[in-house]
C-alpha positions as CSV (number, residue, x, y, z in Angstrom):
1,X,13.8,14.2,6.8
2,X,11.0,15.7,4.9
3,X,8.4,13.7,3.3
4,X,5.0,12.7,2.7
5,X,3.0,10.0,4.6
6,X,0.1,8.8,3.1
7,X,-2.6,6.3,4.3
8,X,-5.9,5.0,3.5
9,X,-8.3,2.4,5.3
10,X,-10.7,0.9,2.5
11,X,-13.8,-0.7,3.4
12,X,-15.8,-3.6,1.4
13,X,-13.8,-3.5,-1.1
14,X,-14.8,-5.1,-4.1
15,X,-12.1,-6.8,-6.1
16,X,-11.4,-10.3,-6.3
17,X,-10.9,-12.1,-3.4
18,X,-7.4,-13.0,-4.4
19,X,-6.1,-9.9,-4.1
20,X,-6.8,-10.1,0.0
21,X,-5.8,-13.5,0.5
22,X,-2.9,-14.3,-1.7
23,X,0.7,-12.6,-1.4
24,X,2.0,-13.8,-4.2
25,X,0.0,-11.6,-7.0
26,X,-0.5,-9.1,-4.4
27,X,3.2,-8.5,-4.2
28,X,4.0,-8.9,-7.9
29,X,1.5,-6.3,-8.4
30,X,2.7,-4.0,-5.8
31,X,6.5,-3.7,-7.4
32,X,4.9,-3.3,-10.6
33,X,2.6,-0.4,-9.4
34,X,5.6,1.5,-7.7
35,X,7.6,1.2,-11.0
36,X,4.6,2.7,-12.4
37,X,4.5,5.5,-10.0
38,X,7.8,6.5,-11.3
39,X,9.5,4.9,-7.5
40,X,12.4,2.5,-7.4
41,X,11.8,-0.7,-5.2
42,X,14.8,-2.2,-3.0
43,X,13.5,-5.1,-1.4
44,X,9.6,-6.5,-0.5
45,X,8.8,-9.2,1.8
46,X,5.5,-10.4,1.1
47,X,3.0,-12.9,3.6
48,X,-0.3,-14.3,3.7
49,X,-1.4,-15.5,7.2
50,X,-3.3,-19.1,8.0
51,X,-7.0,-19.2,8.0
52,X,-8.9,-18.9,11.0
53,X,-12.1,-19.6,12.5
54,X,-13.6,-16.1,11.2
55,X,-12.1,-17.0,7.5
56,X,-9.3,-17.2,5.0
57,X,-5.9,-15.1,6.1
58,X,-4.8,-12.0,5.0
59,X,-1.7,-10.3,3.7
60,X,0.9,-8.0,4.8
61,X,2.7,-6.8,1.7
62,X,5.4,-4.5,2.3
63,X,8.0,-2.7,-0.3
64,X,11.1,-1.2,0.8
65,X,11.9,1.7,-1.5
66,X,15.0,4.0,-2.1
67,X,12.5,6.4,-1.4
68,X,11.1,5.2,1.9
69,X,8.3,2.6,2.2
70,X,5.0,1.0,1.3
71,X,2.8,-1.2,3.3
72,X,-0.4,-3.3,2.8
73,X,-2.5,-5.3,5.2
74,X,-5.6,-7.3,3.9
75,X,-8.3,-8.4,6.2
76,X,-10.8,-10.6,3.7
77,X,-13.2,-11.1,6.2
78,X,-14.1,-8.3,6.3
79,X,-13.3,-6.8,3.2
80,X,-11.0,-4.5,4.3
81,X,-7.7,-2.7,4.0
82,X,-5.0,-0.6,5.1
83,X,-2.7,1.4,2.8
84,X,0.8,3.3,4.2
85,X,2.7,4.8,1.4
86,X,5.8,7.5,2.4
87,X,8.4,9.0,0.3
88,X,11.2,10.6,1.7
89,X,11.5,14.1,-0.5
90,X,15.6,14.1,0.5
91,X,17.0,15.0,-3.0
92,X,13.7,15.2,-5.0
93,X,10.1,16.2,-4.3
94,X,8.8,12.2,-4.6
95,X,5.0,13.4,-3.6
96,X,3.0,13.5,-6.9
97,X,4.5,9.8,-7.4
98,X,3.2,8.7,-3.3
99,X,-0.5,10.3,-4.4
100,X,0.1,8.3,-8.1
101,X,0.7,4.9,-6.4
102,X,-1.9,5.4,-3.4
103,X,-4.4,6.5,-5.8
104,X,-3.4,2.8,-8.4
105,X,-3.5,0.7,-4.7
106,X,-7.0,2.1,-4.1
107,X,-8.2,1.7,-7.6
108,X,-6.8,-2.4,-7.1
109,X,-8.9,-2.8,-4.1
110,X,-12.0,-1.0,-5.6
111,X,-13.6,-0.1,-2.3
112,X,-17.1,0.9,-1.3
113,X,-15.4,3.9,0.8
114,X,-12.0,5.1,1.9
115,X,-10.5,7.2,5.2
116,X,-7.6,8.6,3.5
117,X,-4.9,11.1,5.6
118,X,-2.4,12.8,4.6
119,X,0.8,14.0,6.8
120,X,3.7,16.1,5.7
121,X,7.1,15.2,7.9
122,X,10.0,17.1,8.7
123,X,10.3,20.7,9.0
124,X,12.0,22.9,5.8
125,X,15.8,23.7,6.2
């Protein structure tokens, strides 16, 4: 069970709107950016939530991967979002792809600042 669990909050980001309030290019972008990374996608399910008094709704965006998982949530009013990438390293260290495709999520959102963690699961054999 060892891996790597990576996450980031991002605050006032500054990309296009679009990119916090639409699933559709949102998703399409995230299984392009983990083919990029080098990981293999398995299924997404992508959803953007109804506006509400405080302003257009965000988007969970979340890719199932042979490798484990990745997970976006947008919060346009206030500019904001959270990042969850982890790889499972069963068979293959997949941690310099997890920091390649946080670091490609991050430069989408273009934010002002980011809280990033990092967390290494499991214990060695």
């Amino acid at each position: 069970m060892q891996g790597l669990h990576l996450t980031a909050d991002l605050y006032n980001c500054r990309c296009a709107s679009a990119w916090l309030t639409d699933a559709d290019p949102l998703g399409a972008w995230c299984v392009a950016a983990v083919q990029a990374a080098g990981l293999q996608a398995v299924g997404q399910l992508f959803h953007t939530f109804p506006a509400t008094e405080h302003g257009p709704g965000g988007v969970t965006a979340t890719v199932l991967l042979a490798e484990s998982h990745l997970c976006v949530h947008t919060w346009p009013e206030k500019k904001t979002v959270t990042l969850d990438v982890y790889v499972c390293n069963f068979g293959g260290d997949h941690s310099r792809r997890a920091q390649q495709l946080m670091q490609a999520l991050i430069d989408r959102f273009a934010p002002e600042w980011t809280e990033q963690r990092s967390l290494d699961r499991g214990t060695a054999p």
